[in-house]
N, C-alpha and C positions, 0 to 999 in steps of 0.2 A: 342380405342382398336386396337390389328394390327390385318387386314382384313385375315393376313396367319394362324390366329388362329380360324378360321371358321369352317372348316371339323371335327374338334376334338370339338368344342361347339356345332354344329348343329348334332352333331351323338347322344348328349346325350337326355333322355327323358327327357321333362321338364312338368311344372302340368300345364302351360300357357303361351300359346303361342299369343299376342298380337298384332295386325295387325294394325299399321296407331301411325305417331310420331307425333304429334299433341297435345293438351294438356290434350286432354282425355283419347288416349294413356296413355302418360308421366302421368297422375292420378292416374292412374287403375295398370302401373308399381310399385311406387311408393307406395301404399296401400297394393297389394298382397307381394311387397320384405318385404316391413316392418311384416310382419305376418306369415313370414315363407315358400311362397310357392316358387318353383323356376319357374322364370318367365323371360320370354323373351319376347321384343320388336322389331318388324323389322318397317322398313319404306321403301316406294318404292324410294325416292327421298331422300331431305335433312328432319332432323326435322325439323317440323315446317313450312316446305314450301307449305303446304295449308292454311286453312281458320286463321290458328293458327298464322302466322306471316302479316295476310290483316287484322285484326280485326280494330273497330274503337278506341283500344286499352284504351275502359274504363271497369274498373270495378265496376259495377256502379249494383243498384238494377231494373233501369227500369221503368223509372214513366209512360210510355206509357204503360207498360201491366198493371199498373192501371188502367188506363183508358178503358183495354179490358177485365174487370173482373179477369186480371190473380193473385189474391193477394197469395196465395200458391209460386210462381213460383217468387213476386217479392219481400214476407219475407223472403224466402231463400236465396235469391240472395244479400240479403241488411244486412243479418249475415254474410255470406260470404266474404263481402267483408268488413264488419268487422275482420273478422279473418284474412284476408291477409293484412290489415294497420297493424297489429300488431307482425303478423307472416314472413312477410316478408316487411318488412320495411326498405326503398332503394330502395326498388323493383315497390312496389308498395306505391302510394304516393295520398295525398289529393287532390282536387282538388275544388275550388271555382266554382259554375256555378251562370250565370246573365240570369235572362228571360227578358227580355222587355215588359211593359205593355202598349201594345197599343190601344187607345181608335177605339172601333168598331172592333177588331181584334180578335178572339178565341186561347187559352183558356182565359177569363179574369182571373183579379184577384181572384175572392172568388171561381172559380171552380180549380183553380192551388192551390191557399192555402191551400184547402181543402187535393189536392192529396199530396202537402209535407207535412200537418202535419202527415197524415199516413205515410207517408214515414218516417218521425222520430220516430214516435211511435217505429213501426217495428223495427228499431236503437237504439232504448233505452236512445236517444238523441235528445236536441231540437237543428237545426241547420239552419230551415230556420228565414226570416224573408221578411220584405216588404219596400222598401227604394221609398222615391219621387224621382223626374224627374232629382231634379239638385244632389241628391247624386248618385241617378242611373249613369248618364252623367259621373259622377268623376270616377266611380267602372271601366267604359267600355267605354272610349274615342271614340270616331267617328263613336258613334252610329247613328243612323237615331231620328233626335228628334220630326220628323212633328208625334203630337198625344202620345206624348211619358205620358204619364201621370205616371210614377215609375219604379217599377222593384220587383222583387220577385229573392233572395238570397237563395240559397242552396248548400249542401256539395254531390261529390260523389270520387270518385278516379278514376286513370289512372295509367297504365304500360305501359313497355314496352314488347309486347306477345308473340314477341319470347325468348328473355330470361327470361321469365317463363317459358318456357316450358323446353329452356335447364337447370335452375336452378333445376324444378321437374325429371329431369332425372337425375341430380347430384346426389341428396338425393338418388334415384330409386337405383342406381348403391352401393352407402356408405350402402345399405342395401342388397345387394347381388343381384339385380336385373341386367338384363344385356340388351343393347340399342347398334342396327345398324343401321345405316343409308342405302340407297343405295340398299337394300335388300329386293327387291317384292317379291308377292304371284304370282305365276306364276297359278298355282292351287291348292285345298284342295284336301287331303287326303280323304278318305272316307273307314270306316270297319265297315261292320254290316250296312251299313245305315246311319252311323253317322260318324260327321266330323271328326279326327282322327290325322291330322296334315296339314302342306303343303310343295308344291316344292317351292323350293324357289328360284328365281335368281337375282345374284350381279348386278346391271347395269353397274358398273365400269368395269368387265371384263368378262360378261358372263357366268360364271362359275352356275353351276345349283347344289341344294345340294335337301335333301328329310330328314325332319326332323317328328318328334311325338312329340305330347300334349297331356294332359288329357283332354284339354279344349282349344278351338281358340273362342279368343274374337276379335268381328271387332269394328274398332274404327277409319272408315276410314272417319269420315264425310260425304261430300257429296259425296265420290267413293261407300259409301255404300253398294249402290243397285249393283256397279258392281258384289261384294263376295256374296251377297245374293242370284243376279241368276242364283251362282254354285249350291245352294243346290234348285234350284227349286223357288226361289219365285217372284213375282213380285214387280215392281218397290212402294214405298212407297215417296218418297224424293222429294220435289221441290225445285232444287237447286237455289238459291237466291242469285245476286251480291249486295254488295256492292262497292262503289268507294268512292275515297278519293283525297284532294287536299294538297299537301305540300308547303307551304307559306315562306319565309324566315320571321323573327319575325320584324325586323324592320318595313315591309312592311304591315302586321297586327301584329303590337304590342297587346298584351292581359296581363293583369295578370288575371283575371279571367278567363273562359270557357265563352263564350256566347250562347246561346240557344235561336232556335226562329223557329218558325212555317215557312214554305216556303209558297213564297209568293202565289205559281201557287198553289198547292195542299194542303198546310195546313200539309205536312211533316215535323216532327222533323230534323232540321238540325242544326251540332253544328260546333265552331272555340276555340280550346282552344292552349293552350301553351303547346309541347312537344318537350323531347331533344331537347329544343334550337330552334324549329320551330316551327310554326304554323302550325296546321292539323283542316282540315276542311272534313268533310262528314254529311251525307252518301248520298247515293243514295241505293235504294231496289227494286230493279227490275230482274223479270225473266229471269237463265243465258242459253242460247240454244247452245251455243257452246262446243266442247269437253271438256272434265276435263282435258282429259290428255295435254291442250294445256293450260299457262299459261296464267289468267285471266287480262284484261286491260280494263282501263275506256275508254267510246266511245267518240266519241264530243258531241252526245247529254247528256250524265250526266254532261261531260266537263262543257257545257251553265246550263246544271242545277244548278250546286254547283255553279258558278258564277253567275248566275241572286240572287240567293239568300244572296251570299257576297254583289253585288251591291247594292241591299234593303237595308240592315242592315249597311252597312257601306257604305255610297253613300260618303262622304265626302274622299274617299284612290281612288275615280275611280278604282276598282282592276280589272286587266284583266287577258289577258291569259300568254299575257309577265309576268306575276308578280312568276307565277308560279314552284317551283324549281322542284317538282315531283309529281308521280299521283303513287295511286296502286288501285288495285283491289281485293278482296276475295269472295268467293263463300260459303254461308251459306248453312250448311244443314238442313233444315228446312222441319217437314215433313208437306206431303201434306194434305190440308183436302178440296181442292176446293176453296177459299177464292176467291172471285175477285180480291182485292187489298193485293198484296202480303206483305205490310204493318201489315194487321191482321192475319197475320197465327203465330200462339202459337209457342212458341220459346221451350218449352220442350222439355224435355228427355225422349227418350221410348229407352224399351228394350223387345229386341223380340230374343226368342229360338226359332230357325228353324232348324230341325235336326241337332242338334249338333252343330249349329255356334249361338253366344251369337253377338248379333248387337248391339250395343249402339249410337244412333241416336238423331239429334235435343240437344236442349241443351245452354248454354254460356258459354262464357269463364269463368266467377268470377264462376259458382259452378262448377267448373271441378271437387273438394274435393268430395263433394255431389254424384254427377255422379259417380265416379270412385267406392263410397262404394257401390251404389246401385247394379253397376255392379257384384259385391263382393258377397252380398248378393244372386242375383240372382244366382250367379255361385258355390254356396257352394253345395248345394242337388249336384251336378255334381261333387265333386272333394271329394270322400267319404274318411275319415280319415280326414280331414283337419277341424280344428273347431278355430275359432279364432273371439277375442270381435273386432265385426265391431264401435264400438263407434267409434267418431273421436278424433286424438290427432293431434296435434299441426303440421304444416302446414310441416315445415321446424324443424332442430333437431337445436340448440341454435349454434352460433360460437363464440370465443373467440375473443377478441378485436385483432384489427393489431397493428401492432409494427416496429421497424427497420426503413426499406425505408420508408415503407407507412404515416412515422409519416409527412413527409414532407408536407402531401398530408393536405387537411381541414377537419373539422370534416363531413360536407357535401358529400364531395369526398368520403370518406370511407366509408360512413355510403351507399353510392350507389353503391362501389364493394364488401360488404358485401351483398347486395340485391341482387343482380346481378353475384355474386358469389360463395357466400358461403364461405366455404372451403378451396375452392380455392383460395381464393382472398389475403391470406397471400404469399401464391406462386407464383402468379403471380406480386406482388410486389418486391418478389424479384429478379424474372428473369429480371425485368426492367433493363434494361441500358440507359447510361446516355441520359437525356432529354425526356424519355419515361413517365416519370409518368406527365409528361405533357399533357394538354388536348391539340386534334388536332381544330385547328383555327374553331369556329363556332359552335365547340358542344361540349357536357361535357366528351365525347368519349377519356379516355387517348390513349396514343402510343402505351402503355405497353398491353392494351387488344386485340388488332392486334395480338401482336406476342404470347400473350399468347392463342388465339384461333385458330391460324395455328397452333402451337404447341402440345396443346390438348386437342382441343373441333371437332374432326374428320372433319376438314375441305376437303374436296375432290374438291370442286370447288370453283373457284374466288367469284361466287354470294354468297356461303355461309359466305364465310367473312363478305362480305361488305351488306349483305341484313338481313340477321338473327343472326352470333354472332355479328356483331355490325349495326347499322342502316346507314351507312354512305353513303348508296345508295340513302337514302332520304334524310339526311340534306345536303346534299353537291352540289350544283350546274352540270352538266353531271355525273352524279350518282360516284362524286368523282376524277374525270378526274386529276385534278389538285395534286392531292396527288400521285399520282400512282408512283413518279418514290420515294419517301420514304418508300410507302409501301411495295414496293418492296425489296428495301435493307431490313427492318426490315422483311419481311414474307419469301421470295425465298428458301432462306436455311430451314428457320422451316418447309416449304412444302415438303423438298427435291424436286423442281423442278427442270429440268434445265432450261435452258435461252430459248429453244423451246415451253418448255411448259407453260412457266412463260407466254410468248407471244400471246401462241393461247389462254390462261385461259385467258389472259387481252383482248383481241380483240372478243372472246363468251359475257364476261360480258357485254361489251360496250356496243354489239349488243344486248343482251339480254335487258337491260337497257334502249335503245333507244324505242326497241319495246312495251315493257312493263310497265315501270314507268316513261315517259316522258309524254309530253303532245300531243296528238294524233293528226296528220298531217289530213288535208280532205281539201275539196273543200270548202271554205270560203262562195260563194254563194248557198250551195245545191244542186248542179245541178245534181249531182249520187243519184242514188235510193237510199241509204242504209242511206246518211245524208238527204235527204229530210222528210222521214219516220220517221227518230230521232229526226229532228224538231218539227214537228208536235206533235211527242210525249214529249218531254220533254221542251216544254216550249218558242222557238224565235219563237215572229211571224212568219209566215208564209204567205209572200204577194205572192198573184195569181191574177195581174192584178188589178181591184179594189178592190178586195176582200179582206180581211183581216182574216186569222184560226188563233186563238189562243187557247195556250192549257186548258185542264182545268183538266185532273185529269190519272195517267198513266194508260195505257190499260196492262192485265194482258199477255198479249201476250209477246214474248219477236221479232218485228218487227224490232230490230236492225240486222234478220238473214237475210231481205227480199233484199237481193241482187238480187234473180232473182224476180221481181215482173209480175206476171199475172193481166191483169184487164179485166174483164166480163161486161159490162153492162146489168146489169139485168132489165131495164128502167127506169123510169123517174125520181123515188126518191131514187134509191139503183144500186149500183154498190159493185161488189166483187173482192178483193183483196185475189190472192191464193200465199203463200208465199212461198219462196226455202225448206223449211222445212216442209213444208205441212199444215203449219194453214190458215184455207180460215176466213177470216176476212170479213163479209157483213158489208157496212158503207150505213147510212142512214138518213133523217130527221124523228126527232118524236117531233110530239108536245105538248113537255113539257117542263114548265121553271122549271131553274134550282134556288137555292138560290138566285145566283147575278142575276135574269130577264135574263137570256139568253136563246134563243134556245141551242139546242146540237143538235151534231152528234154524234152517237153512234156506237161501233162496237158490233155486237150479233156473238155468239159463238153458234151453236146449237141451242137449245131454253130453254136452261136452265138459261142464267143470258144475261146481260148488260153491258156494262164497258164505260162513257162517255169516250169519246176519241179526239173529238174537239167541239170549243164552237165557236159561233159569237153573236156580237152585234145585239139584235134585229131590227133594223133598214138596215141589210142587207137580201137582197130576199136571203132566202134560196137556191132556185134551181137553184141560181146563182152561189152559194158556191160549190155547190154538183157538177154541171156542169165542175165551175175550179177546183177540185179537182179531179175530171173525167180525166180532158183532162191532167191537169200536170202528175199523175198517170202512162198514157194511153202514152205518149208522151217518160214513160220510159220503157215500156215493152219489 
């Protein structure tokens, strides 16, 4: 849209006004334009540039919240992403996953077959099954074979999550709905008591506007709680990272998804095939750092996600060199206390608090779901408005391509049809020559470069290269090497000049280095802040003779504890108070644990536990305690 037509759209009343472009946003857009109401969508950043564009980008049902009684949350989820294989197909795509069945290793066989044949039930389809050792080995090359006794075979799918979301705002808009980027809540309006509208300010140029709603729906993910305690409420949200590892394919070749329990803590960890690279995650651990500061994996998830490629594929030696790029995203996930941030219910709530409608918790695959319920809730409040909330079909039908695009493979089209829609006949033909060509390494044409500077509201370099197209991730220096083509084909469709073209390329880089690369630190530990993430996440940890090894993450997020305090409280307990303020008591108790180990435990209050290091029984504990004392104590 052009940003000079603002004053004259923000003057008008609209019946909803939608805060956060993400994919629940972009749902709830998308659901209210189709039905009539006039609705607006702002976002403080680019679309998509929260949790919506870090996801571990499957659209999958969740066999782990089977396993947490969540079956509501993971039939839904396993329809749904039945309707986006068929509703948006290009977009979203099948995907093979391999477990490994290892002798002595959890979950075995007959308690996993158990949870996919529900899982197909639920599906309406039978899709797994159960292969031996030597056809396992053929499915998934350079697995770990010591123990290997089969494999257990199942179906889920993968996107790409940002363009879903900008695909769901295409449809939002073909239906009269209207989407800004760049365009924060600075604050809510408030009449009578109730929410009423908000100020709004452009971040590209400061500009401040004051618009009405009948209705402000927040849908900011985990900024949630920030909007909520304009009208009074307290914080509900535990915001939860995940991280991720970008592989080039060669280097982990996959055709299947592989799935496998991590070695240290028995966490779901997966490597599958996308655009052209390998993507390995996750990590789930508490994020303590600002929102407003964008999100980056540490060294200790770094050693996590790699101790676990080492396990499963020992025969690639894979390290940190192998690595092309990292990202991070911050789940909103609300809180109920859990220790391990692993088991907190991945749900959707919605909560009315004076006038502001929150839509919290949640996944990507039922964003559909989400957005109606939203819908539902928000009817009693928008009086005259009556419309059948049943769901209809995802995306509205497009016509085949034609012309240029025939050049293209059936493949090719059937993914800028996903991926576009609409659009995707137009932007075929804006191609010039050698653009409908894919750029060297991913399935990425030329042509959707320029067609996204053009007109998918690009404002900044990362929005190119990070959310309309991924090439921040498959690309070696988050694309270095392409810059001075992309430049010819983008510069003009920006209208930049050759100043800005420069500083937008040298913000990226920088931005790119800090955030999706792979994180610089002290190789030995020796700063507080990677000593503490060792411990936590997994490399030994030698102190002298001593040996700490991990055994399960503490629900603390201790990756803040750059200033660290240490108190000795005597001879078997010492405390650790951290920059943030969580005081961490660590102590011996003696209990073994499954594997015959003592532990060290961190106690919070006195209300739980969270093992946090383990030793071999054959070391004196208050030898451990001691060296963890003094290295601690040594960095205060």
């Amino acid at each position: 849209m052009n940003r000079d037509d603002l004053p004259g759209l923000l003057a008008r009343e609209w019946d909803v006004l939608i805060v956060g472009g993400g994919i629940t946003g972009a749902g709830i857009l998308l659901e209210a334009a189709r039905r009539g109401l006039t609705a607006l969508l702002v976002e403080q950043r680019d679309f998509a540039w929260g949790t919506s564009s870090r996801s571990s980008k499957l659209v999958h049902g969740g066999l782990r919240y089977l396993k947490q009684g969540q079956f509501a949350l993971t039939r839904e989820s396993v329809h749904e992403r039945q309707t986006l294989l068929t509703d948006a197909a290009g977009l979203v795509e099948p995907q093979g996953f391999a477990f490994g069945d290892y002798r002595g290793r959890k979950p075995g066989r007959r308690q996993f077959m158990l949870g996919l044949a529900i899982y197909d039930v639920m599906a309406g389809r039978r899709a797994r099954r159960y292969v031996d050792a030597a056809d396992f080995a053929m499915l998934a090359p350079h697995i770990r074979r010591d123990g290997l006794q089969g494999g257990m075979l199942y179906q889920d799918a993968k996107t790409d999550d940002a363009r879903l979301v900008l695909r769901v705002l295409q449809e939002a808009r073909r239906h009269g709905g209207v989407a800004v980027n760049y365009l924060g809540v600075a604050s809510l309006l408030h009449d009578g008591g109730k929410v009423a509208g908000a100020t709004l300010t452009d971040a590209l140029d400061g500009r401040a506007f004051t618009m009405r709603a009948r209705l402000v729906i927040s849908a900011t993910g985990a900024w949630a709680d920030a909007l909520r305690g304009q009208v009074g409420e307290t914080p509900k949200l535990r915001p939860l990272r995940g991280s991720h590892l970008l592989l080039p394919a060669w280097r982990l070749p996959l055709a299947q998804a592989v799935s496998l329990m991590h070695p240290h803590d028995g966490r779901p960890v997966f490597a599958y095939p996308w655009e052209g690279v390998t993507l390995v995650g996750t990590t789930d651990v508490d994020h303590g750092a600002s929102l407003d500061v964008e999100p980056a994996i540490t060294r200790g998830e770094l050693a996590y996600l790699l101790a676990a490629l080492q396990w499963q594929f020992p025969q690639l030696a894979l390290g940190e060199g192998d690595v092309l790029a990292t990202f991070a995203g911050v789940r909103p996930v609300i809180g109920s206390g859990q220790l391990d941030p692993s088991k907190e219910a991945r749900e959707h709530a919605l909560w009315l608090e004076n006038g502001l409608l929150t839509v919290a918790g949640g996944k990507l695959t039922t964003f559909r779901v989400i957005a109606l319920d939203a819908l539902r809730r928000a009817a009693p409040l928008l009086p005259g408005w009556q419309a059948d909330l049943r769901p209809l079909p995802i995306f509205d039908a497009t016509p085949p391509l034609s012309g240029k695009a025939l050049a293209l493979d059936a493949e090719q089209r059937e993914r800028l049809l996903g991926r576009h829609g609409a659009g995707a006949q137009a932007l075929c033909d804006a191609a010039q020559d050698g653009e409908l060509a894919p750029i060297p390494g991913t399935q990425t044409l030329w042509a959707q470069l320029r067609w996204g500077a053009r007109m998918e509201d690009v404002q900044h370099l990362d929005d190119l290269l990070l959310r309309r197209t991924r090439l921040g991730l498959q690309l070696a220096g988050g694309g270095l090497a392409i810059m001075p083509r992309l430049r010819a084909i983008c510069q003009r469709e920006l209208g930049w000049d050759d100043a800005r073209w420069e500083a937008e390329q040298q913000r990226y880089l920088a931005l790119w280095r800090r955030h999706y690369s792979v994180p610089q630190g002290e190789e030995n530990h020796k700063n507080k802040e990677s000593i503490i993430e060792t411990i936590l996440f997994g490399q030994p940890l030698e102190l002298g003779d001593a040996r700490i090894t991990y055994d399960s993450l503490s629900p603390l997020d201790l990756r803040r504890s750059v200033d660290v305090l240490v108190d000795d409280l005597g001879e078997d307990l010492l405390q650790i108070t951290c920059a943030n303020g969580d005081i961490v008591d660590v102590g011996w108790y003696p209990a073994w644990n499954e594997q015959g180990r003592l532990r060290v435990v961190a106690v919070r209050g006195q209300d739980w536990e969270a093992p946090v290091f383990s030793a071999q029984p054959d070391k004196d504990p208050q030898a451990l305690l001691q060296a963890l004392r003094a290295a601690l104590a040594s960095l205060a």
